[in-house]
N, C-alpha and C positions, 0 to 999 in steps of 0.2 A: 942258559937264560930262562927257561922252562921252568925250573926246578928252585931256581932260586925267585923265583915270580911268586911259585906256590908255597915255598918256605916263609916268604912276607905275608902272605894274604893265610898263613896259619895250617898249609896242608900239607903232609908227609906222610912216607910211609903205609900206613894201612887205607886210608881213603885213596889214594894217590893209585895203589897200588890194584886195591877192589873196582876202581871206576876205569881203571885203565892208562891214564893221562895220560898224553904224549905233546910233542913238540914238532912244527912242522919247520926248517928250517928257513932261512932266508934263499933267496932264488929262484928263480920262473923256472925251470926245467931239472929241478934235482929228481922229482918223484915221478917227472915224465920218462925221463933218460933210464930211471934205475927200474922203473917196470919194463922198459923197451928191451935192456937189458936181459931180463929176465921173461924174453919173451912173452908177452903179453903184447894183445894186439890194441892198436891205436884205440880203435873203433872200442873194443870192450873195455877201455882202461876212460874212455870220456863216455861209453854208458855206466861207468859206475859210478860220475859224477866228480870225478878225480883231478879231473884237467878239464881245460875250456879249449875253444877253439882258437887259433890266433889270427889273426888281421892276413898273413900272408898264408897261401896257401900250405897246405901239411902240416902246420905248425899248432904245435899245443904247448900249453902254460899251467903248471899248479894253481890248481883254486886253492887250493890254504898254504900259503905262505909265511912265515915269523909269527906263525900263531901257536899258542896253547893247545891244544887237541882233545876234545872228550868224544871217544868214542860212545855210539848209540848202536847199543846190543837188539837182537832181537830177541824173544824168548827162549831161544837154545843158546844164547850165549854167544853168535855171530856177531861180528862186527857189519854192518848195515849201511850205517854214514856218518858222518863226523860234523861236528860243531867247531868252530874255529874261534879264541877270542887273541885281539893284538892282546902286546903286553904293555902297550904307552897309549898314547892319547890318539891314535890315530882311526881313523871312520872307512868303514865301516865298523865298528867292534867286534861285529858277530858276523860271521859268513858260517851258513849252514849247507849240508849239501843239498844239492838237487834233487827231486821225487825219481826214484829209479824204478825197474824190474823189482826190488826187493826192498827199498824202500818206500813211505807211504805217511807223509806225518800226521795224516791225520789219523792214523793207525797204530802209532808207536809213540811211544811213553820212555824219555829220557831216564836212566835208575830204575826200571820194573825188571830186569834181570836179577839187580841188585836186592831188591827190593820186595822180593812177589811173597821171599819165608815168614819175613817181617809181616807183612800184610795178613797172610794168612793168620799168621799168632796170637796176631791184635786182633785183628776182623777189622782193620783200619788201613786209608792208605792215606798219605797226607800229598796234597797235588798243589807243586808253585810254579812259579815261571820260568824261573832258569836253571842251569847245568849247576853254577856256586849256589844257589838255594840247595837244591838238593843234595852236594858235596855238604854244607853244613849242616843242612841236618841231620844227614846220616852222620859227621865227626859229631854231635853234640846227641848222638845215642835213639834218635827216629828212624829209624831204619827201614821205615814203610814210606821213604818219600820217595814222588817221582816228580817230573816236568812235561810241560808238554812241548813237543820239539819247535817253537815259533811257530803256534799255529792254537787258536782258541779247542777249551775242552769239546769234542767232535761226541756222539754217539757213540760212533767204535771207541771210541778212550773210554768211554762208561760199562760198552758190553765187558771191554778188558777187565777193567776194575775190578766189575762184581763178578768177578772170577775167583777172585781173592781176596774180597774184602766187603763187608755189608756198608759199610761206614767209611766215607768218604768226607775228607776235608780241605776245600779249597783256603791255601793261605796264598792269595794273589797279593800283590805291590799294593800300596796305601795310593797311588797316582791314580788319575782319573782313568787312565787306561786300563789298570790291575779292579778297579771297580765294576769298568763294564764287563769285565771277561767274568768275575766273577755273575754279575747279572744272566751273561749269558752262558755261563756253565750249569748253574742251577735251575 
């Protein structure tokens, strides 16, 4: 389902592969069961933001279910937390994970793993809003984009930046929302 999601919406192969993409399957307890499994304890498997709690006591549930999955690296290259999108019309679209021990969104920048050589090269980084902004403009050869993980451009996203880039460009949504975040990034 995954795969052929992103074979429609034009992604394969080398982006697919550089960004990570995965597939969370359908079911409440696949990702619960297969960590428990492999020992890992309840408690640190729902502080990593991986599962919720459920209604009856001891019980936990996948938080990304029948979603698309793009992992959010940290700057060594860790997987951090994950972005979930359905693949039909159904709402929530987006479920992100929870702020953790090691996560932090207003600290971390969707594709700056990806991203940070490009950046340096240019002296540019290019900053949109979502995970497929940045999947396409890295397939359409910008390779200095990032996202900000659902959460407006923060300080720390700035001190990041000029790590790697003097020249920053926000390309937010044309919507009244993608305007004010731009108002308020700059």
């Amino acid at each position: 389902l995954g795969r052929r999601y992103l074979r429609q919406r034009g992604y394969e192969g080398e982006t697919v592969r550089a960004f990570q993409l995965g597939f969370a399957p359908e079911g409440w307890e696949n990702l619960a069961k297969h960590l428990a499994e492999k020992n890992f304890s309840k408690g640190d498997v729902h502080k990593a933001g991986l599962v919720r709690s459920g209604k009856q006591d001891n019980t936990q549930y996948d938080l990304f279910r029948n979603r698309l999955l793009f992992p959010i690296h940290d700057l060594q290259g860790r997987v951090v937390a994950f972005g979930g999108r359905v693949l039909d019309d159904s709402l929530p679209k987006y479920i992100n994970s929870p702020e953790t021990a090691v996560y932090h969104k207003g600290q971390t920048l969707y594709g700056l793993y990806q991203a940070r050589d490009a950046m340096r090269q240019n002296n540019e980084a290019l900053v949109v809003e979502g995970y497929f902004d940045v999947l396409a403009l890295h397939r359409a050869g910008f390779a200095g984009a990032v996202a900000t993980c659902g959460t407006a451009l923060t300080s720390d996203h700035a001190r990041l930046l000029k790590r790697y880039a003097d020249k920053v460009l926000l390309i937010f949504d044309e919507d009244a929302a993608g305007r004010q975040a731009t108002f308020r990034a700059m």
